[in-house]
C-alpha atoms as one frame of an Amber mdcrd trajectory, in Angstrom:
protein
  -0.444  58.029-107.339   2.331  59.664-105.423   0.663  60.970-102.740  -1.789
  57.419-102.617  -1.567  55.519 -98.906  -0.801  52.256 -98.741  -3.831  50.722
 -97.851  -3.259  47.282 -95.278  -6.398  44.623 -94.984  -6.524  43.534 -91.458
  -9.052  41.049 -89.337  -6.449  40.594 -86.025  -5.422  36.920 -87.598  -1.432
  36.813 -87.263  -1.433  36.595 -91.774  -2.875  39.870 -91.273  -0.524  41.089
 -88.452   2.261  40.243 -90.726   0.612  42.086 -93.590   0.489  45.250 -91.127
   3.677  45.646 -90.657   5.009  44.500 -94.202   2.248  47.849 -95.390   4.014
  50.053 -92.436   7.249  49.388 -93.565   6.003  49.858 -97.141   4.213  53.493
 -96.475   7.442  54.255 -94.785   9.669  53.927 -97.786   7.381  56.078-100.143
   7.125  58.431 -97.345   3.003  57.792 -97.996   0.220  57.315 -95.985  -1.096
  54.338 -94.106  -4.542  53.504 -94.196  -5.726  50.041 -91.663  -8.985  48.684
 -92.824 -10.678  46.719 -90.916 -14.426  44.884 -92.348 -16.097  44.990 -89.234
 -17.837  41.082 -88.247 -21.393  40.235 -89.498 -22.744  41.386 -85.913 -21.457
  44.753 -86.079 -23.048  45.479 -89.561 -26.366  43.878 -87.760 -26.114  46.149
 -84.385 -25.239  49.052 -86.740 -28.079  48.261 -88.936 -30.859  47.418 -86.058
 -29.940  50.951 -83.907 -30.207  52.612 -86.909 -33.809  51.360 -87.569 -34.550
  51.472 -83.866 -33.108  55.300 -83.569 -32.157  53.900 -80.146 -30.285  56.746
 -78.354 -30.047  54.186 -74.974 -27.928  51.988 -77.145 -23.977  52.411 -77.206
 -23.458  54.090 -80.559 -20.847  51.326 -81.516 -20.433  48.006 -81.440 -17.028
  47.091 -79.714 -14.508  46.594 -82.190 -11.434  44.556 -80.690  -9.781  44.420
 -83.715  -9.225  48.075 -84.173  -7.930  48.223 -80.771  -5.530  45.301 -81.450
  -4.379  46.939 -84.127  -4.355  50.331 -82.181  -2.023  48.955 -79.939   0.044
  47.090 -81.830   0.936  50.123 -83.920   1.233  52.417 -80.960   4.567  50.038
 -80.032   6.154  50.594 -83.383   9.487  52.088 -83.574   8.360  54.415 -86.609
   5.328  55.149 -88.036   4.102  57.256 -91.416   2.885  60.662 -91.280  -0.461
  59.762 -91.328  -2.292  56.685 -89.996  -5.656  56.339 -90.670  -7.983  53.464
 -89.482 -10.920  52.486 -91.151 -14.232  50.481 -90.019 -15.590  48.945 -93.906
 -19.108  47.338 -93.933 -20.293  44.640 -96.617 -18.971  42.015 -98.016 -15.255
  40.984 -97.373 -13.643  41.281-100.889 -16.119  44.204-101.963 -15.053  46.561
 -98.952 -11.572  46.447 -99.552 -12.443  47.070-103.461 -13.684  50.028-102.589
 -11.748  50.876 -99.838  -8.506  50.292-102.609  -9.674  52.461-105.193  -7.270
  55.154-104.580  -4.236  53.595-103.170  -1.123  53.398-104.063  -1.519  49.229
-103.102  -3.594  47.029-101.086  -1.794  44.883 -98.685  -3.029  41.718 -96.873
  -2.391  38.191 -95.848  -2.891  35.023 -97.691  -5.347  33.844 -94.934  -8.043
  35.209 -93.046  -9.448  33.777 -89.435 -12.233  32.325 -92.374  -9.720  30.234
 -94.126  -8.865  26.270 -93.118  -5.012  25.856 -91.707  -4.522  23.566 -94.591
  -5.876  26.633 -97.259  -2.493  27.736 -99.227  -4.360  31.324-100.283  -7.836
  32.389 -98.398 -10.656  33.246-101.119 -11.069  36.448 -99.465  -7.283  36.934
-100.807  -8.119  35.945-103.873 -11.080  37.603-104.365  -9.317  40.524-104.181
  -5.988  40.215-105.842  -8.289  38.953-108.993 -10.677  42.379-109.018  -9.168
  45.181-106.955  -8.392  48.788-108.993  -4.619  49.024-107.845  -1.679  46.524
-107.373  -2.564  43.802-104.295   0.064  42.144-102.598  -0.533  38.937-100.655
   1.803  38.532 -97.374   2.062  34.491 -96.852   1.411  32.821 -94.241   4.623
  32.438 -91.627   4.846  28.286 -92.675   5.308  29.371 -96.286   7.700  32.501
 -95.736  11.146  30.504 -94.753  13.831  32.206 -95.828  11.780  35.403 -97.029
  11.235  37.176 -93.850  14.260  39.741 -94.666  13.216  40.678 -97.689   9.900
  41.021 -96.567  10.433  43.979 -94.691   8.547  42.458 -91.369  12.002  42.168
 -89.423  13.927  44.642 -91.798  16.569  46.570 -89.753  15.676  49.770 -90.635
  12.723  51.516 -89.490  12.506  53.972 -92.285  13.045  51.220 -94.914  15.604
  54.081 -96.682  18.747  51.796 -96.916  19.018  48.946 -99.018  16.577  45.385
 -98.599  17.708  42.013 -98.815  16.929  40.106-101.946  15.500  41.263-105.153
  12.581  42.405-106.641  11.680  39.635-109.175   9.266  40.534-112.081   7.666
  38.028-114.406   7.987  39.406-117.794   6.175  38.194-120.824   7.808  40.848
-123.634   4.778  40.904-125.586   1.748  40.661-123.405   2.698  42.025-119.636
   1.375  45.747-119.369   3.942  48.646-119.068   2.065  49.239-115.374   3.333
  45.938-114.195   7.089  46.730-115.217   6.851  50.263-113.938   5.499  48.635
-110.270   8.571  46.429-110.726  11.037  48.984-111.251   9.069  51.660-108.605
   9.639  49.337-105.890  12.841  48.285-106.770  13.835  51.751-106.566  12.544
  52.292-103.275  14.529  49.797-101.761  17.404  50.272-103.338  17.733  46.939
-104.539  18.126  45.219-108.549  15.110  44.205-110.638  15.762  40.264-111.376
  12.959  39.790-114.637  12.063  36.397-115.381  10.634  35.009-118.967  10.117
  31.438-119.398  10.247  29.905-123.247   8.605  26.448-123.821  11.332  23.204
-124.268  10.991  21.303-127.589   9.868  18.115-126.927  12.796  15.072-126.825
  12.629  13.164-129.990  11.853   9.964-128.144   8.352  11.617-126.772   4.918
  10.278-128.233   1.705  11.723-126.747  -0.621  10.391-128.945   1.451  11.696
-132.005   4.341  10.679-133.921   7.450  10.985-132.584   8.623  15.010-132.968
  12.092  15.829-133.388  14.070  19.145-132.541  14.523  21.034-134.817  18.103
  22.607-136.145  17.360  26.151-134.375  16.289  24.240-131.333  19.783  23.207
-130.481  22.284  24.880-128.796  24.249  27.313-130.689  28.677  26.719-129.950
  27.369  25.189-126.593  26.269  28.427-125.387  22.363  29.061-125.473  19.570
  27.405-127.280  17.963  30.416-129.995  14.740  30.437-128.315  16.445  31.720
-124.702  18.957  34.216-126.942  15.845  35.654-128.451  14.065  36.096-125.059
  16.976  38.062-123.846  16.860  39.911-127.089  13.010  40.945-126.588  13.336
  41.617-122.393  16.254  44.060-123.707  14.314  45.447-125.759  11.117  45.790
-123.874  13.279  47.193-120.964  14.705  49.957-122.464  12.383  52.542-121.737
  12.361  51.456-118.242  15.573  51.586-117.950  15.878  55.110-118.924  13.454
  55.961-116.497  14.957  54.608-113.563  18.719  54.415-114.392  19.908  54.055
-110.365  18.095  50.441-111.015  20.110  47.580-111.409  18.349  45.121-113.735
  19.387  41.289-113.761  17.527  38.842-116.814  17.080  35.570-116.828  15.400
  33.588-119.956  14.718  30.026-118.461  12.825  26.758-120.059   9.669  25.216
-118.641   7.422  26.713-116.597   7.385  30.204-115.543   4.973  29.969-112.620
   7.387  27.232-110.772  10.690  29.615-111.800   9.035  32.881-110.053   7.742
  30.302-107.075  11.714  29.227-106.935  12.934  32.839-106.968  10.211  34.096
-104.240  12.646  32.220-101.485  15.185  34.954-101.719  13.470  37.495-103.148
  11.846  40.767-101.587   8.855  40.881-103.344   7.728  39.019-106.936   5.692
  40.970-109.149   3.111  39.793-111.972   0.541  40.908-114.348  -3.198  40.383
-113.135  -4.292  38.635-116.455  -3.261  38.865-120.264  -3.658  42.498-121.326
  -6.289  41.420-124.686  -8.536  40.560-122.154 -11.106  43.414-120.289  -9.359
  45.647-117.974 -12.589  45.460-115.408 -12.353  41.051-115.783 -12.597  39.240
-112.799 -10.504  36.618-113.863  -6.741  35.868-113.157  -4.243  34.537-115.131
  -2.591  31.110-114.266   0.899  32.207-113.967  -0.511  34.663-111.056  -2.518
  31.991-109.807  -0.579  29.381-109.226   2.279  32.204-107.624  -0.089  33.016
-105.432  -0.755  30.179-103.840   2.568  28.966-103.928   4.981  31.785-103.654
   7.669  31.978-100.396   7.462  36.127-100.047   5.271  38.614-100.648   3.414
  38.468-104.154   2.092  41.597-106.052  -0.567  41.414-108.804  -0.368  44.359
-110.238  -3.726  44.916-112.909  -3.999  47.306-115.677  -4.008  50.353-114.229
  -3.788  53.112-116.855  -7.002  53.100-120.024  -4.516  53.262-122.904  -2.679
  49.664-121.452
């Protein structure tokens, strides 16, 4: 994958604009390609498909495409661009196009709504049609109404043009110790490298119950190794450190320039990575729970819910290697 573009999904709506440049700024700092696709409207595919059953030659050989010119433009105005820029024209469905189209990348980069998708729509199904199916990591630019705050981490008004020297906020990675692949850490740690910035990982542990709750049951009471331990920290969160530690290791060796902050929190870990998206440069997650098939379509609910919620730039990251 080292020499895999980063591949950006645009249809000229500004979430895709922002996408753009959040992918340009992101080929830049792996010194990788960019590759623009564009899935050209409904009637393109038709003009394409009727001249080609006509064999026309008095017919313009393509439809106009103002979206690749857009983007043309808006690229030609950039203060740096990658090595190579390629633009592509994708026909076929939305979400299938860009499958294909992000077979081979190093990630897939788009916006969280299309010119489809209702103002109200927190994640366009395009979006999530993709994130939930696509062969390499996806990240999902928000909207600008969602991103307050997150804009300087996202790299869309970063200072540098090369994105070589450090980026505001962290990258945040939500870690279950058992279950999330070794890709998804490794994405975690990759881009944290790249921008010179700390790994913040994120495990949630479930909160006993208060003695005075009934939900249809007697009354439960914490137990002994439930409370806190010389006012410190409860035995579940010590032995979520204990496990990121030791799940970390490896990672740690590999990328020792990395600085890695852990947090073990109670409750929920969807709304704790949603919290720490405000400030941070990118959060990372697993696709789905790793006992499941790597080819499912479905999407776990802790990347679910992140996506639709999240303040920055969200990457679902799926199994990528066979042995996961």
């Amino acid at each position: 994958m080292s020499n895999a573009p980063v591949v950006a999904a645009v249809d000229g709506s500004e979430d895709s604009l922002r996408a753009l440049e959040w992918a340009r700024t992101e080929a830049l700092r792996h010194a990788a390609g960019l590759v623009v696709a564009h899935v050209l409207p409904d009637s393109a595919q038709l003009y394409a498909a009727r001249r080609s059953s006509l064999a026309d030659p008095s017919q313009p050989e393509q439809y106009a495409d103002p979206v690749g010119e857009r983007v043309r433009d808006i690229l030609a105005g950039a203060a740096e661009l990658p090595a190579e820029v390629r633009y592509e024209s994708l026909e076929g469905s939305v979400p299938e196009a860009l499958r294909v189209s992000g077979e081979e990348a190093r990630m897939l980069v788009m916006g969280s709504r299309g010119h489809g998708g209702f103002a109200a729509l927190l994640l366009g199904s395009n979006s999530r049609a993709v994130a939930s199916s696509a062969a390499c990591p996806v990240v999902v630019v928000p909207h600008a109404a969602r991103s307050a705050g997150a804009d300087a981490g996202t790299g869309a008004h970063a200072g540098s043009g090369s994105g070589s020297g450090p980026s505001v906020g962290r990258v945040v990675l939500g870690l279950h110790a058992a279950e999330t692949a070794d890709d998804v850490v490794a994405f975690a740690f990759a881009e944290a490298a790249a921008r010179g910035t700390t790994v913040q990982v994120v495990s949630a542990y479930a909160i006993p119950p208060a003695p005075n709750m009934v939900v249809d049951s007697p009354f439960q009471v914490i137990p002994p190794e439930g409370l806190a331990d010389d006012g410190d920290a409860v035995p579940a969160e010590r032995e979520m450190l204990r496990s990121q530690t030791e799940r970390l290791e490896p990672f740690r060796e590999r990328w020792p320039q990395v600085p890695v902050e852990q947090a073990a929190v109670p409750g929920d870990a969807a709304e704790r990575l949603v919290t720490a998206s405000r400030s941070a440069a990118l959060v990372v997650v697993g696709r789905h729970h790793p006992r499941r098939s790597v080819g499912s379509l479905m999407i776990g609910s802790v990347a679910h819910a992140v996506l639709h919620h999240a303040h920055g730039p969200v990457a679902v990251v799926p199994t990528l290697s066979d042995d996961a």
